[in-house]
C-alpha positions, 0 to 999 in steps of 0.5 A, spaced: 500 500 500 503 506 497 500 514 499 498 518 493 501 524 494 493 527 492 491 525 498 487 518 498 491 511 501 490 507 496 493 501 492 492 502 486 498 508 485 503 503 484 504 500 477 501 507 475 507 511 478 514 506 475 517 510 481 513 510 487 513 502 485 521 503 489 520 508 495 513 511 495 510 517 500 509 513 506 505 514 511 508 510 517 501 511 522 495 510 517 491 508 523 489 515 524 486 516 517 481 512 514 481 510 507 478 515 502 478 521 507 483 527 503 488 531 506 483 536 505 478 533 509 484 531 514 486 538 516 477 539 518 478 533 523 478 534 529 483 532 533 480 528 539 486 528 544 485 536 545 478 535 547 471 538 545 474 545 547 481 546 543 487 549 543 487 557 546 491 560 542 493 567 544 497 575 541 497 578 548 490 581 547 486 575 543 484 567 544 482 564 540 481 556 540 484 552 535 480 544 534 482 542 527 489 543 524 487 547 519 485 552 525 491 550 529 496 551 523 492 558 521 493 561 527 500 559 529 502 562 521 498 568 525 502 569 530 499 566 535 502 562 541 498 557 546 495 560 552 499 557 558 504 552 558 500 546 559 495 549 552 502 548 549 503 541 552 497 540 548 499 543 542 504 537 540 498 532 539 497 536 533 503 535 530 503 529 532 496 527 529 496 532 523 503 534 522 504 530 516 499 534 512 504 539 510 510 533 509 505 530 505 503 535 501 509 537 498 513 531 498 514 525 492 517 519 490 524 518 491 529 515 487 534 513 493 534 513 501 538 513 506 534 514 512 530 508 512 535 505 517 534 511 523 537 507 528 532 508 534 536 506 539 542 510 542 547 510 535 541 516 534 544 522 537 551 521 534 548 521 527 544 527 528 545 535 528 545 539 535 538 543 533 534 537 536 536 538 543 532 541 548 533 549 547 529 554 551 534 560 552 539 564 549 545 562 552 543 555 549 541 556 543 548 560 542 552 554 545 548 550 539 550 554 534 557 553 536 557 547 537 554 546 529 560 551 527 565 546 530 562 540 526 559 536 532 554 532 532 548 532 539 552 527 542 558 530 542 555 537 543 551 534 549 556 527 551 551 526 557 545 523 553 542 517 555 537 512 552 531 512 557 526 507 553 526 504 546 519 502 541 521 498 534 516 498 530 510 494 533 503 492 532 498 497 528 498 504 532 505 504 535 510 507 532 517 506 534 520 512 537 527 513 542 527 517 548 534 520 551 535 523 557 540 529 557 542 535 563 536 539 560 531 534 559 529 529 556 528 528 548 522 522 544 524 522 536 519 518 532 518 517 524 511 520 521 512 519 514 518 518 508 518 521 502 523 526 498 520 533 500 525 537 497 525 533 490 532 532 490 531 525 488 533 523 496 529 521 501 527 524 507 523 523 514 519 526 518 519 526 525 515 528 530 519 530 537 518 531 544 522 537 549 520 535 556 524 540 560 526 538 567 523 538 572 517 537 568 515 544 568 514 545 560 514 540 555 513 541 547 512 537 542 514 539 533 516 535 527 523 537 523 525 533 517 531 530 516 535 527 510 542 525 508 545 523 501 549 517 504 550 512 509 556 514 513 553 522 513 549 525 519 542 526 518 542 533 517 535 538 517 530 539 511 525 544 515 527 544 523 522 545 527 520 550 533 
């Protein structure tokens, strides 16, 4: 089974495309999207781990509350950030729901993948840029950009990390994903959609990440996307993410 990329989960794409019979747009989790519902109508379905009453999305002086990811990506394109820090917790089931829209949207067949092997497990952080790592402050944020104009890698940047807790791909309706552990807090990483987003004939991933700060006071979560062009290069990021 392959995703068209007009937005249908069908079979029957494949022998009508030569190249998506090799590597088609993949949506890993499809569990949440019932055959023959549109992307279009995808961005209208609510997502039901926020509740009937949304998300409060606000400017200072306006809230306005969000319900589907249409509502959601409008008002943050808007300028509008969640209400509180537990709105913002809540925030991350839309990325983790409906994150995959945009990808999707956008993204083709690809000719050749080098990220179809994501190790998750502890090998993970050594294959990735220090962005993916929690940064909540100036000071951090520049300690990153440093660390990325000295060429390391998150483990190298923050040699502490950990793994916490590890899921292979398993029965419908649980992905896998990796959790690390740092002095900042802890990271989760999980897969969502493979496809070429940037058309250059390799494949990226989508990948949908959890910032849980210590000592549990603010957690977040946003989709990043990453890609390489061979197999001994780090991933590197497409589209980052907050």
């Amino acid at each position: 089974m392959c995703v068209c990329t007009g937005g249908l989960i069908c079979g029957a794409c494949v022998g009508r495309h030569p190249a998506a019979v090799a590597m088609p747009v993949q949506l890993i989790d499809q569990t949440d999207w019932p055959k023959g519902v549109t992307i279009e109508d995808m961005k209208d379905s609510p997502v039901l781990e926020v509740g009937g009453e949304g998300i409060a999305m606000t400017d200072g002086t306006n809230t306005v509350a969000a319900h589907s990811w249409r509502e959601f990506d409008r008002l943050d394109k808007a300028g509008l950030d969640p209400l509180s820090n537990a709105e913002l917790y809540m925030s991350a089931w839309f990325y983790r729901r409906r994150g995959f829209i945009p990808f999707m949207e956008k993204a083709q067949p690809a000719k050749t993948s080098f990220v179809r092997d994501l190790p998750m497990n502890g090998k993970l952080p050594a294959l990735l840029d220090p962005d993916l790592a929690p940064a909540v402050s100036q000071e951090e944020s520049d300690f990153i950009q440093q660390a990325k104009r000295e060429g390391k890698s998150w483990q190298q940047a923050y040699p502490e990390t950990r793994v916490k807790r590890t899921r292979a791909a398993g029965k419908r309706g649980h992905l896998p994903f990796v959790s690390f552990q740092t002095d900042h807090g802890r990271v989760s990483i999980t897969p969502l959609v493979y496809g070429d987003y940037d058309h250059d004939g390799f494949e990226d991933v989508l990948i949908f990440v959890v910032h849980d700060l210590d000592p549990g006071t603010l957690t977040y979560g946003f989709t990043a996307i990453l890609t390489r062009k061979n197999a001994k290069e780090r991933f590197s990021i497409v589209r980052p993410g907050p």
